[in-house]
C-alpha positions as CSV (number, residue, x, y, z in Angstrom):
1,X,0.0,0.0,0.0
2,X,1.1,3.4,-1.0
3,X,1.8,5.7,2.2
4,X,1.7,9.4,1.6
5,X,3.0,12.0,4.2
6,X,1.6,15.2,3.9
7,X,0.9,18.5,5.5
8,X,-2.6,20.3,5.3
9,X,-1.0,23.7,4.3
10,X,1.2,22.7,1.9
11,X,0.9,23.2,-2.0
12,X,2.9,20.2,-2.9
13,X,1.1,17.8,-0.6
14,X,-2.9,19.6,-2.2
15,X,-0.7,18.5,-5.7
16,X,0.1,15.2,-4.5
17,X,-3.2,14.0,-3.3
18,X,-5.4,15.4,-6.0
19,X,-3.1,13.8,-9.1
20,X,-3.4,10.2,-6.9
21,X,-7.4,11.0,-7.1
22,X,-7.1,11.5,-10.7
23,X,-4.8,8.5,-11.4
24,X,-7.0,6.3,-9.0
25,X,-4.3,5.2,-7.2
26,X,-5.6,3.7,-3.8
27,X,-3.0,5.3,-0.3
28,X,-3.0,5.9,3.2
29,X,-2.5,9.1,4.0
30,X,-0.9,10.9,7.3
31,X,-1.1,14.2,8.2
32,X,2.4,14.8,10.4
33,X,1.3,18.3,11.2
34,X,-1.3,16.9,13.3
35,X,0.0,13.7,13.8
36,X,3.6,13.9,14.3
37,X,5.9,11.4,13.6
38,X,7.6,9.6,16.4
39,X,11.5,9.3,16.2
40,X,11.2,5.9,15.4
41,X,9.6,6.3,12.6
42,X,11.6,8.8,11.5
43,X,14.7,6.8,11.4
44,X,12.8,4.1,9.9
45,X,11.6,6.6,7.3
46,X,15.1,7.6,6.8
47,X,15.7,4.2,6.0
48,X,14.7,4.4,2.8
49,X,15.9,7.6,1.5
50,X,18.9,7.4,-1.0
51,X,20.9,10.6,1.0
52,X,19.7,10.4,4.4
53,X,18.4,13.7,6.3
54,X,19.7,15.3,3.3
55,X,16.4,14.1,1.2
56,X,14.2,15.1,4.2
57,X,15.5,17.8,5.8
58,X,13.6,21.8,5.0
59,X,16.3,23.8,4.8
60,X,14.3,26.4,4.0
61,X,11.8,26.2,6.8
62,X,15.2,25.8,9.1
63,X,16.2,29.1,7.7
64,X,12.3,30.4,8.5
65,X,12.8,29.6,11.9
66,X,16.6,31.1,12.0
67,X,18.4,28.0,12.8
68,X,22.5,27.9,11.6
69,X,23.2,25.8,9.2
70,X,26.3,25.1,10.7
71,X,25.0,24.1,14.4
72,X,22.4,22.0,12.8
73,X,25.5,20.3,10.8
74,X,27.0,19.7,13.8
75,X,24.1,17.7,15.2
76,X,24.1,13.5,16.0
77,X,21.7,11.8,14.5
78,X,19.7,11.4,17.5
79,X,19.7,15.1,17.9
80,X,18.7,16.0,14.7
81,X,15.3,13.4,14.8
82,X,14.8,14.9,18.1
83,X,15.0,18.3,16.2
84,X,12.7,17.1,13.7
85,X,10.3,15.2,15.3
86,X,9.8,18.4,17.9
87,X,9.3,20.5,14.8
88,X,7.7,18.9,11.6
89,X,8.2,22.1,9.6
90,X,11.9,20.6,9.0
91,X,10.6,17.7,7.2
92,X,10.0,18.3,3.7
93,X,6.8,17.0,2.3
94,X,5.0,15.6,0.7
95,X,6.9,12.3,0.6
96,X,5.6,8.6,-0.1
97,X,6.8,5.4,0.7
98,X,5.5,2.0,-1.4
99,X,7.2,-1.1,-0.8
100,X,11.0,0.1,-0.9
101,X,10.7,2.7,-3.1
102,X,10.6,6.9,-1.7
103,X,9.7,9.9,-3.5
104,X,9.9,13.2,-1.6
105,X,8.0,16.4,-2.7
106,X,5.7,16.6,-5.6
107,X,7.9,16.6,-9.1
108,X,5.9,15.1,-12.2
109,X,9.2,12.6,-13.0
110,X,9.1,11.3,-9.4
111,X,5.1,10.8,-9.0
112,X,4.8,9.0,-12.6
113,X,6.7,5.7,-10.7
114,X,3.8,5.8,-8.2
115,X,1.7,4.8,-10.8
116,X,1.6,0.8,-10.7
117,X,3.9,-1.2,-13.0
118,X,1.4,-3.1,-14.8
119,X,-0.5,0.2,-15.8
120,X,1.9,1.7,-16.7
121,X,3.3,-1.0,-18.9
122,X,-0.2,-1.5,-20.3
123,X,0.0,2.7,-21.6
124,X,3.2,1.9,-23.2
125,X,2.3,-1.2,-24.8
126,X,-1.0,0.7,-26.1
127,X,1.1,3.8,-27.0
128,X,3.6,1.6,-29.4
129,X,0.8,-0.5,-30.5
130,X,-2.1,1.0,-30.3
């Protein structure tokens, strides 16, 4: 099952959600700004990223809330989930998890390997074929 991450005031996740509605592609959806993740399942999240915090992390919304790069650099691991986990606005969304596979934010490349194998297979058999 497809797990989405999302936050309610956020562009990307209103993107995210409505092109799975149009694609009818069936997900669970979490809203971390009201239910925050825990650090365990952060880390477990982080588990499947391809760069670590660096795919998750909002540097942006760390310079919103005037954090220094540099002292965040210089966090452990723990302390940076702590960091996060205490304030959700660090972690980018959306992001979705299926099976092994992570996507974070909504870019139109990315989302297209949401859509199941077989359908898309099926639209490129149909495209060469007709």
């Amino acid at each position: 099952m497809l797990k989405i991450y999302v936050e309610k005031n956020n562009s990307s996740s209103r993107k995210l959600i409505k092109w799975l509605k149009r694609q009818k592609i069936d997900y669970e959806e979490r809203y971390i700004d009201t239910k925050p993740l825990s650090e365990d399942e952060l880390l477990n999240i982080m588990s499947f990223t391809e760069n670590g915090f660096d795919d998750l992390f909002s540097y942006r919304a760390m310079k919103d809330m005037n954090l220094d790069e540099d002292s965040v650099d210089s966090l452990s691991v723990k302390e940076l989930v702590r960091l996060m986990v205490k304030n959700p606005r660090l972690i980018r969304k959306p992001f979705a998890i299926k099976g092994k596979q992570m996507i974070v934010g909504y870019g139109k490349d990315q989302v297209q390997t949401l859509i199941p194998k077989e359908r898309r297979l099926k639209a490129i058999l149909h495209y060469q074929f007709g």
